[in-house]
Every structure is written in C-alpha cells, then in structure tokens.
LOGUNU-334522 format. One record per atom (N, C-alpha, C): x, y, z; residue in one letter; atom name; residue number from 1. Coordinates in nm, 3 decimals. Layout:
residues N
(node (X Y Z) A CA NUM)
...
***
This chain:
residues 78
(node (3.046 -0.210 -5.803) X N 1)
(node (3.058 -0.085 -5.874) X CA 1)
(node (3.192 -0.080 -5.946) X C 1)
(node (3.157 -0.007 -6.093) X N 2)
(node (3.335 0.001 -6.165) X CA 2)
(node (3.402 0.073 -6.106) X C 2)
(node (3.524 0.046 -6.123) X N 3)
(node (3.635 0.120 -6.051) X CA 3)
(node (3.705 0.200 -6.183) X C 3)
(node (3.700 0.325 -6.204) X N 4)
(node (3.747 0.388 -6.317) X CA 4)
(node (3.915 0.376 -6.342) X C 4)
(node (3.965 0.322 -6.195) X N 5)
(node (4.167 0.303 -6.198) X CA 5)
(node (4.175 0.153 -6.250) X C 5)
(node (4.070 0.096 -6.253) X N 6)
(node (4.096 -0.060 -6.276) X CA 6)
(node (4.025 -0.058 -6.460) X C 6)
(node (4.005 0.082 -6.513) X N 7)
(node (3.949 0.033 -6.631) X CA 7)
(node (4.080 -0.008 -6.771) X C 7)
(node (4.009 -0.086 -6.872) X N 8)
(node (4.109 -0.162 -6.940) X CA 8)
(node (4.127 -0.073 -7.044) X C 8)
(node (4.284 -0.055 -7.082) X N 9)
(node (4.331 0.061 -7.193) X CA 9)
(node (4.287 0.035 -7.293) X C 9)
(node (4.211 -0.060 -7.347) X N 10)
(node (4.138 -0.058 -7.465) X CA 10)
(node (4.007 0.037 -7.513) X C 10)
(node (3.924 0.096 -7.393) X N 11)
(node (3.854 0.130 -7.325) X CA 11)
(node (3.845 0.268 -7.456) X C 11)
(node (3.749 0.307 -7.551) X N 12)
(node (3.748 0.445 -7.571) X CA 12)
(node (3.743 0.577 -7.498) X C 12)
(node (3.795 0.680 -7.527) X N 13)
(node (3.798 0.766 -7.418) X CA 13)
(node (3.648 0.846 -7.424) X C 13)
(node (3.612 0.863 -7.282) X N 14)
(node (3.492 0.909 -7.199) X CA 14)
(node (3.462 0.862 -7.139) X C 14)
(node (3.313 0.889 -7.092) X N 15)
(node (3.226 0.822 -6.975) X CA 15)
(node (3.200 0.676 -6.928) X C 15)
(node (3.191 0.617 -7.021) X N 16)
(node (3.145 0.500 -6.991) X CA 16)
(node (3.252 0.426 -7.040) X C 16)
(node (3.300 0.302 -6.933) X N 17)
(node (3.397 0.200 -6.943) X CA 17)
(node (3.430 0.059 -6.884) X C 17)
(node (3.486 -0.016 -6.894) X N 18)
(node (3.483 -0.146 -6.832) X CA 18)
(node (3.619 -0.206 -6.794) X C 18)
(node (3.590 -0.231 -6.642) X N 19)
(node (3.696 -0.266 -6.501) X CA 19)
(node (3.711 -0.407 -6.541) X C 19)
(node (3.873 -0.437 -6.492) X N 20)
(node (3.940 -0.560 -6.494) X CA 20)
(node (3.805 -0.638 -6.406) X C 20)
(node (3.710 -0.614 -6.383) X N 21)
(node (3.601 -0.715 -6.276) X CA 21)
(node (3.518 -0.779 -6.406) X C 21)
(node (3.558 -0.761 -6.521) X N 22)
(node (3.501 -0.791 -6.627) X CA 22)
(node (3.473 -0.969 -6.655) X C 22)
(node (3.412 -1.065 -6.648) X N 23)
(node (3.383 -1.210 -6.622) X CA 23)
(node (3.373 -1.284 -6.795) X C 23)
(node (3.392 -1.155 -6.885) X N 24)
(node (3.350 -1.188 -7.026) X CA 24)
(node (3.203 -1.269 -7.068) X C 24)
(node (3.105 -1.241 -7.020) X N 25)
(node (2.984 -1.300 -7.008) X CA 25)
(node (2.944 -1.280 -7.175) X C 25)
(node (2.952 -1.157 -7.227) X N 26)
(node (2.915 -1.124 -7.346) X CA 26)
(node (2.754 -1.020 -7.317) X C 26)
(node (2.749 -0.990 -7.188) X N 27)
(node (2.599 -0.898 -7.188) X CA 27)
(node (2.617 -0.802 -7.260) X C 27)
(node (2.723 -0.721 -7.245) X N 28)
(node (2.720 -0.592 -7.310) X CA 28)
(node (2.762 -0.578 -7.474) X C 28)
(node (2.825 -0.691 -7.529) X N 29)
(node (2.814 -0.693 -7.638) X CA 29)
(node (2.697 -0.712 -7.720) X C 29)
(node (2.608 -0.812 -7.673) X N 30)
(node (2.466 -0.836 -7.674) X CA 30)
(node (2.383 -0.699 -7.690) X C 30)
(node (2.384 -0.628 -7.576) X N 31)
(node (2.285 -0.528 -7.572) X CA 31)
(node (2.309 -0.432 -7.633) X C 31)
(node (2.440 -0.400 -7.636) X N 32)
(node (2.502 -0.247 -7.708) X CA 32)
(node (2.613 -0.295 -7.766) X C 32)
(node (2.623 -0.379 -7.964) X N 33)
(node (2.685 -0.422 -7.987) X CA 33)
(node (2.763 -0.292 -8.092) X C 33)
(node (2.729 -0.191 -8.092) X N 34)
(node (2.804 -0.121 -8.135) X CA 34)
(node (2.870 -0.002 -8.077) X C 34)
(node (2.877 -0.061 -7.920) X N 35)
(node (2.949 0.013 -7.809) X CA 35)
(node (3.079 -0.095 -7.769) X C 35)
(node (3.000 -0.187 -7.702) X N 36)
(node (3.149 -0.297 -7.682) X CA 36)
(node (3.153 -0.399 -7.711) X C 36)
(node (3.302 -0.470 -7.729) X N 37)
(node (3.375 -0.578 -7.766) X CA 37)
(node (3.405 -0.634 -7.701) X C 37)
(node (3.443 -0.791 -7.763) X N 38)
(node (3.505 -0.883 -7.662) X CA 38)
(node (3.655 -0.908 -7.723) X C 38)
(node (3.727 -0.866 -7.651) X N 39)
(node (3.891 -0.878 -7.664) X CA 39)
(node (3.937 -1.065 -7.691) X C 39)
(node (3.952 -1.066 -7.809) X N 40)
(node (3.960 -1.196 -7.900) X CA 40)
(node (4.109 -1.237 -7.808) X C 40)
(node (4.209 -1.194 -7.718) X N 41)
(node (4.291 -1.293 -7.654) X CA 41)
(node (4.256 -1.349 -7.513) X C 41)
(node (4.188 -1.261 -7.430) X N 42)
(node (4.171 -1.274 -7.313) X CA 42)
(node (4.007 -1.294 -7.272) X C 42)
(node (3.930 -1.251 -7.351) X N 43)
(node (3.749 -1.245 -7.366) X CA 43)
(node (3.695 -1.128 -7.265) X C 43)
(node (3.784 -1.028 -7.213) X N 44)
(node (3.709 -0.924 -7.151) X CA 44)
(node (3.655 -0.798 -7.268) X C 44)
(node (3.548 -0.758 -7.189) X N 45)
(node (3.509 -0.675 -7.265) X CA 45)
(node (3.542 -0.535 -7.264) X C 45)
(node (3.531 -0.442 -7.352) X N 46)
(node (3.567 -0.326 -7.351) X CA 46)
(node (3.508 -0.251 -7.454) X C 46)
(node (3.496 -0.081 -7.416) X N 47)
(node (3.372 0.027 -7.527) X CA 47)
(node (3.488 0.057 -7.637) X C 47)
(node (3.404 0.020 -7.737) X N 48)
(node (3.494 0.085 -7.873) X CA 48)
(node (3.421 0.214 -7.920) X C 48)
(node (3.333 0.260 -7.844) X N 49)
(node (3.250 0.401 -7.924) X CA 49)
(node (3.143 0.415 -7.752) X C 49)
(node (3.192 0.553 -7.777) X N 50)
(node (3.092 0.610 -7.689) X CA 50)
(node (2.968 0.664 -7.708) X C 50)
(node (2.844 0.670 -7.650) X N 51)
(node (2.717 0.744 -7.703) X CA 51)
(node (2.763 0.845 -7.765) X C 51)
(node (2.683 0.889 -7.891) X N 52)
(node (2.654 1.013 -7.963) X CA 52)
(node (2.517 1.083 -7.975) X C 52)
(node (2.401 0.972 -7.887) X N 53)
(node (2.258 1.005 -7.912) X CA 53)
(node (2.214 0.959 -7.771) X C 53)
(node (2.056 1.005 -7.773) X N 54)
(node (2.010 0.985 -7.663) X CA 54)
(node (1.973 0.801 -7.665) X C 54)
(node (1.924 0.755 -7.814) X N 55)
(node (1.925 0.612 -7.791) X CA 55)
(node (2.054 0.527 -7.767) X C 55)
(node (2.167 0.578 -7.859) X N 56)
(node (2.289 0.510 -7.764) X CA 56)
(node (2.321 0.500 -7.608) X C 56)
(node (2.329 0.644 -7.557) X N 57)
(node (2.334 0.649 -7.406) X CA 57)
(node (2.230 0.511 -7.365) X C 57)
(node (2.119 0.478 -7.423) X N 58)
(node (2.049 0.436 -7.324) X CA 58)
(node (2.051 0.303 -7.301) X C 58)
(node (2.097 0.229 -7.480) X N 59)
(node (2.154 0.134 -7.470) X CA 59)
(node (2.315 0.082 -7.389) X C 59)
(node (2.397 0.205 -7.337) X N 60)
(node (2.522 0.167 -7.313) X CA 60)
(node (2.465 0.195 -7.150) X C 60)
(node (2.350 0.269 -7.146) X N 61)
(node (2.302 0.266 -6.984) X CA 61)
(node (2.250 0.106 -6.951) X C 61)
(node (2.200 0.099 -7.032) X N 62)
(node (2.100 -0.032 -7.037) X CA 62)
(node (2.252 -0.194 -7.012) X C 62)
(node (2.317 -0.172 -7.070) X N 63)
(node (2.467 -0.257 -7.056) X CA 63)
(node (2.531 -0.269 -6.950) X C 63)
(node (2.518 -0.141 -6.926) X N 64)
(node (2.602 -0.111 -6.709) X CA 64)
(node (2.504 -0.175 -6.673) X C 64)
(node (2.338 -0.138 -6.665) X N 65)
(node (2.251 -0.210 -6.595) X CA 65)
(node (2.212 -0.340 -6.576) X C 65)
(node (2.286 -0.391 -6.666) X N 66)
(node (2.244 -0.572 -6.674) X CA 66)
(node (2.380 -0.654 -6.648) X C 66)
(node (2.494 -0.577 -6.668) X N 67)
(node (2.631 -0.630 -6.629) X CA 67)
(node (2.630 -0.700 -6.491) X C 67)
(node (2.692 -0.852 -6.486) X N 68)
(node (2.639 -0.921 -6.350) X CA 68)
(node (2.750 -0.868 -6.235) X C 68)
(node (2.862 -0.824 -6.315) X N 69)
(node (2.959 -0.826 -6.244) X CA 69)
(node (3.010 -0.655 -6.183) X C 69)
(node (2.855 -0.560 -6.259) X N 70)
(node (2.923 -0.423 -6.240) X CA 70)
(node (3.016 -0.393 -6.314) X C 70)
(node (3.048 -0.430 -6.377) X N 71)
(node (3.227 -0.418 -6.437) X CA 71)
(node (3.224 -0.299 -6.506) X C 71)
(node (3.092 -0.237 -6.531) X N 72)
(node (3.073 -0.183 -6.634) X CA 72)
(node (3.056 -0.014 -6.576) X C 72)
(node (3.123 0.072 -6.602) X N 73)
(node (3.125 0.208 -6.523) X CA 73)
(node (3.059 0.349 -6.610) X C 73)
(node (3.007 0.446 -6.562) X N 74)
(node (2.987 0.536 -6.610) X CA 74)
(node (3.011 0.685 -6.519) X C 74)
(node (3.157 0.742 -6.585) X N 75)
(node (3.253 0.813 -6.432) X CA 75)
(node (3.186 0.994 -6.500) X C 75)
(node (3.066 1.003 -6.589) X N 76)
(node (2.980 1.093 -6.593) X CA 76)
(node (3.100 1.268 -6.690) X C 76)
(node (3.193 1.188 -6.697) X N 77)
(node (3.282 1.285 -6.777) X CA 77)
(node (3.265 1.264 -6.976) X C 77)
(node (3.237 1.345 -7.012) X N 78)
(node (3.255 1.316 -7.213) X CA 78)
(node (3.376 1.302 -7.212) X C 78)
***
C-alpha cells in the first residue's frame, strides 16, 4: 500500500500519487499516459495531472490497480 509521507515532490497536488516504492516499470504511464510520467533522471514515476472526469478517475484508478509495487496511492483528498 502507498504511503502518502513517502510520496515524490514531483507528484501533482491531490488524491492520487506515487511512493518512493516506485520500481519504474512504466505501468502507469502505459495506462494513464496523461496522468503520469517517468522522471527522465532516476525512472520513477510520478502524476503530472489529476482526474477531472469520471473516465480519467478510472483510468488513474485502473493505474493504482495494476501497479506491481502498490506504489501508487489514492489518500481520497482533491
């Protein structure tokens, strides 16, 4: 499970975000590529845009859900 104290300051602000447990796999860029990035020095990932719709949410739900590592958090605050 993400840890919201371990998430990375790149991280847009709100709900959904991604913990130093991050393995850089590339799932969530894959699934919700216009939610998160892969940080071009280190390869972790992190949300550059938070849902604005019910199909975004579901894709950035759908990203936590396939993340191998959990890394991926949703601490339920906008």
């Amino acid at each position: 499970m993400a840890d919201k104290t371990k998430r990375y300051d790149e991280n847009a602000p709100g709900k959904f975000y991604v913990d130093r447990e991050c393995i850089a796999c590339d799932a969530c860029a894959l699934t919700a590529p216009d939610h998160f990035k892969i940080d071009q020095d280190d390869g972790h990932a992190f949300v550059t845009k938070q849902p604005g719709s019910e199909d975004e949410l579901k894709n950035c739900q759908d990203a936590m859900d396939g993340c191998p590592v959990e890394a991926i958090g949703n601490d339920g605050e906008e």
